[in-house]
C-alpha positions as CSV (number, residue, x, y, z in Angstrom):
1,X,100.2,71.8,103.8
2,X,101.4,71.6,100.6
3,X,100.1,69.6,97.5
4,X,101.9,69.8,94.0
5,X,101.0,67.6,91.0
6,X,102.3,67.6,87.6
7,X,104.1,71.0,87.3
8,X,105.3,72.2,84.0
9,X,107.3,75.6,83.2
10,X,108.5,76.5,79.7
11,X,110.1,79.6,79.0
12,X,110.0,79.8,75.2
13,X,111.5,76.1,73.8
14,X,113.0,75.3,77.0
15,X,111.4,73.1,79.6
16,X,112.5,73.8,83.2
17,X,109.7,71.7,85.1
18,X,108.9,68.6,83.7
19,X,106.2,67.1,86.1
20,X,106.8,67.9,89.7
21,X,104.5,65.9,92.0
22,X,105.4,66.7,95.9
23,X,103.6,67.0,99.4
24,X,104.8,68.9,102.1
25,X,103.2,68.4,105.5
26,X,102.4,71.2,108.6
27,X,105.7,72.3,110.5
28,X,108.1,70.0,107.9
29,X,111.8,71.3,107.1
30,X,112.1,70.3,103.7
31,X,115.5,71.6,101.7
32,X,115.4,71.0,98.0
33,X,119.1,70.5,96.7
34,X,120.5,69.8,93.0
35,X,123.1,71.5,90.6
36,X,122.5,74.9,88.9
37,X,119.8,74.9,86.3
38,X,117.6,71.5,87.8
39,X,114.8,73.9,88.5
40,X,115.0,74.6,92.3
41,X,114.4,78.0,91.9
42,X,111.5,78.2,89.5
43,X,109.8,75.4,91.3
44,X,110.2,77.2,94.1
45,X,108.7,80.6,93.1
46,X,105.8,78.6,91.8
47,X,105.4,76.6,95.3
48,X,105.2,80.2,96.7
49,X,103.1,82.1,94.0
50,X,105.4,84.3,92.7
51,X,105.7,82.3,89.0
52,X,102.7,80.4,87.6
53,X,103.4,77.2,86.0
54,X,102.9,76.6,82.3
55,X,100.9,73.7,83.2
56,X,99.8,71.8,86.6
57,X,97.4,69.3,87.6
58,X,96.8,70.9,90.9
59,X,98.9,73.3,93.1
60,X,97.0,73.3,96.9
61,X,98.6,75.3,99.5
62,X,96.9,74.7,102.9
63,X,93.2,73.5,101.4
64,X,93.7,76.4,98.7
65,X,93.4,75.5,95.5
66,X,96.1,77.9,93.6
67,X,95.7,76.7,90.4
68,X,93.6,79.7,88.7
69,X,93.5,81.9,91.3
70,X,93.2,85.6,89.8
71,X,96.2,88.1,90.3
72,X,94.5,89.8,93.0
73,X,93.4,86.9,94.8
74,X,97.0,85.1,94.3
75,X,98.5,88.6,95.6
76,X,96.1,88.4,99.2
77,X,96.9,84.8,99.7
78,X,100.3,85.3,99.1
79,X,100.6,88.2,101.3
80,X,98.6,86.4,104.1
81,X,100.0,82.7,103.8
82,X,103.2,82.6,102.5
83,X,106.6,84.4,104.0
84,X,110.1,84.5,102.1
85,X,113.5,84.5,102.6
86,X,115.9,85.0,100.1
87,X,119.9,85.1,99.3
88,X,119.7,88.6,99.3
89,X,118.1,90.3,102.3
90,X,116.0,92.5,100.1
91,X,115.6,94.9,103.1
92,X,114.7,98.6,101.9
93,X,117.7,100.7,102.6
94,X,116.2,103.6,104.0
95,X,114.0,102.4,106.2
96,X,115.0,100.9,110.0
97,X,114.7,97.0,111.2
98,X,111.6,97.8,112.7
99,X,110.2,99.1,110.0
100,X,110.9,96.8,107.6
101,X,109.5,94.0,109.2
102,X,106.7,96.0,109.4
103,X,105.6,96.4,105.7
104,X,104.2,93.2,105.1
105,X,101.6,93.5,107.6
106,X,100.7,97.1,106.5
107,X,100.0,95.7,103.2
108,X,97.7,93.7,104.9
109,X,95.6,96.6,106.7
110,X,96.5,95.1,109.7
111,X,96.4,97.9,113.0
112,X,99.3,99.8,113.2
113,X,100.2,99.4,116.7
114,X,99.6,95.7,117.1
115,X,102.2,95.4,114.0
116,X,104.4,97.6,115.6
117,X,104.1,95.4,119.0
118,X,104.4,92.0,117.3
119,X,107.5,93.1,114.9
120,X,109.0,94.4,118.8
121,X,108.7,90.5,119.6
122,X,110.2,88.8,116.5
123,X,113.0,91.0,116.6
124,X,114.0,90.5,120.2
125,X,113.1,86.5,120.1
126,X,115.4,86.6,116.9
127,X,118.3,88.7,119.1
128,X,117.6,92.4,117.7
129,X,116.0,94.0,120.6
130,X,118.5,96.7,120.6
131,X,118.6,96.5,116.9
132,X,114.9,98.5,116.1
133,X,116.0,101.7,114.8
134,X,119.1,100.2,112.8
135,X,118.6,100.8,109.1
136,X,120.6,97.5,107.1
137,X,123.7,99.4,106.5
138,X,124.3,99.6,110.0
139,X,123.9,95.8,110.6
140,X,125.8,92.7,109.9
141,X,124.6,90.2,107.1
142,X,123.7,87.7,109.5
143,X,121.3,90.3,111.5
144,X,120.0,91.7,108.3
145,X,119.4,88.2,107.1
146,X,117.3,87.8,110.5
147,X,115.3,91.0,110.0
148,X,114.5,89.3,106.6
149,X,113.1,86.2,109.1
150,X,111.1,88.8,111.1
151,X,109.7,90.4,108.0
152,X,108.6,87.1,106.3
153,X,107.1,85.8,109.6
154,X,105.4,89.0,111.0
155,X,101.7,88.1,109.1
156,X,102.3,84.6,110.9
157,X,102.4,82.8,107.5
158,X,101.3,79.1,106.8
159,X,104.4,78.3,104.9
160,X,108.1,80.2,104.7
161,X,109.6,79.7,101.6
162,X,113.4,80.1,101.6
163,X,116.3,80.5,98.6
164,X,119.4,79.6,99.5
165,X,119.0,81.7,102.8
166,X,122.7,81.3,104.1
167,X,124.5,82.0,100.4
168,X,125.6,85.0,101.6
169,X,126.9,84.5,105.2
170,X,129.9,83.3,106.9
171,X,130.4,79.6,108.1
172,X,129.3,81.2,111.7
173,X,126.4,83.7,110.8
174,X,125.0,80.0,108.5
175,X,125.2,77.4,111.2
176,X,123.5,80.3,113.6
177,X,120.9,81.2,110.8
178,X,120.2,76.8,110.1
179,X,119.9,76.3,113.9
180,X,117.2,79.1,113.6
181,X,115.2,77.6,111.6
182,X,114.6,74.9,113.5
183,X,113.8,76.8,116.9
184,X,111.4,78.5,114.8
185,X,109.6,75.5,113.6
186,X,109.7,74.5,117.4
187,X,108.5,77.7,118.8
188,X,105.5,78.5,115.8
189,X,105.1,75.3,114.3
190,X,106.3,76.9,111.1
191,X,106.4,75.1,107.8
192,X,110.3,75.7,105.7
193,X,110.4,74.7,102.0
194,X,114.9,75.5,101.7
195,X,116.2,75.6,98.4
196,X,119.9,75.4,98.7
197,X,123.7,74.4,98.3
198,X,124.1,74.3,101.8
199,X,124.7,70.2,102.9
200,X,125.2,71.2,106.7
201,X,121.7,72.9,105.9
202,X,120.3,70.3,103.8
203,X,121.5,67.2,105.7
204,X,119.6,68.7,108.7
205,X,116.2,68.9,107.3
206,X,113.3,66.5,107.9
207,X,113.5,65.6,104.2
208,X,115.7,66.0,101.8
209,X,114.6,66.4,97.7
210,X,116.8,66.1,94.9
211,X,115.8,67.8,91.6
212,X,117.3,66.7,88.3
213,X,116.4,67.6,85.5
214,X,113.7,69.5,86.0
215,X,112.4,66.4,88.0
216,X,112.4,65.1,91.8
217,X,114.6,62.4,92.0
């Protein structure tokens, strides 16, 4: 699913990848712990296109070759391929559940009513069916933190990648949100690359990478 070799980031003098090499297979939970400043982070906004490394080998996301892929190009296989989940919900305020989920897949052109009738489905297989018209203020953090699930899942993405997902949840509304992500990988075969503090979280996964350094360890 996913083939990393070599990755370098500088930002000015300072060196925050220093030769990543990874693989990540079809439908793996991989969480990616360390202290602040190792790199998680960056490594994983290059993993999910959003940073492009100062320097890489090769970056293959499933049989893509990333690696000097044009903006454009990078911005329609990211919007088709890759879903994300961050610390911060980033839902749009004024907008409802429903609706939010919904953006990614307009983006995409897709039809409005199949959209509509598949963001419906995520929402009530994530426990929001009477949470459509809800905008976020009117939801807890662990629901708006599962809208953010529907949203990043709703172009049925090859990969989900996720930054430190249950930061800003309670013990419950965590252990509810890392039992998720399992059922989900169960239910759609879904690929998770987890950056996090989390060692409930961590300890769960299929594999577990330490970073270092600006190395895997």
């Amino acid at each position: 699913m996913i083939i990393a070799q070599n990755l370098h980031k500088k930002y000015g003098d300072l060196e925050v990848l220093k030769g990543v090499n990874l693989h990540i297979k079809k439908s793996e939970i991989v969480a990616i712990v360390g202290p602040s400043g190792a790199g998680k982070t960056t490594l994983l906004q290059i993993l999910g296109t959003l940073d492009k490394p100062s320097v890489a080998d090769s970056l293959v996301i499933n049989n893509q070759t990333i690696t000097g892929l044009k903006d454009k190009s990078l911005s329609k296989f990211r919007n088709k391929h890759i879903g994300f989940i961050f610390q911060f919900h980033q839902l749009l305020p004024e907008f409802s559940a429903i609706e939010n989920v919904c953006i990614p897949a307009f983006i995409a052109n897709k039809p409005k009513q199949e959209t509509i009738n598949r963001a419906k489905e995520l929402l009530a297989f994530l426990g929001l069916a009477n949470r459509f018209e809800h905008k976020p203020s009117e939801l807890s953090g662990g629901e708006q933190q599962r809208v953010a699930i529907a949203r990043a899942l709703i172009n049925k993405p090859d990969v989900i990648f996720a930054d430190e997902p249950s930061g800003n949840l309670d013990s419950k509304a965590s252990k509810s949100l890392h039992e998720l992500f399992f059922t989900l990988r169960d239910q759609f075969q879904q690929t998770f690359v987890i950056v996090t503090h989390n060692e409930e979280l961590a300890n769960m996964a299929d594999r577990k990478l330490e970073m270092k350094d600006g190395v895997i360890v």
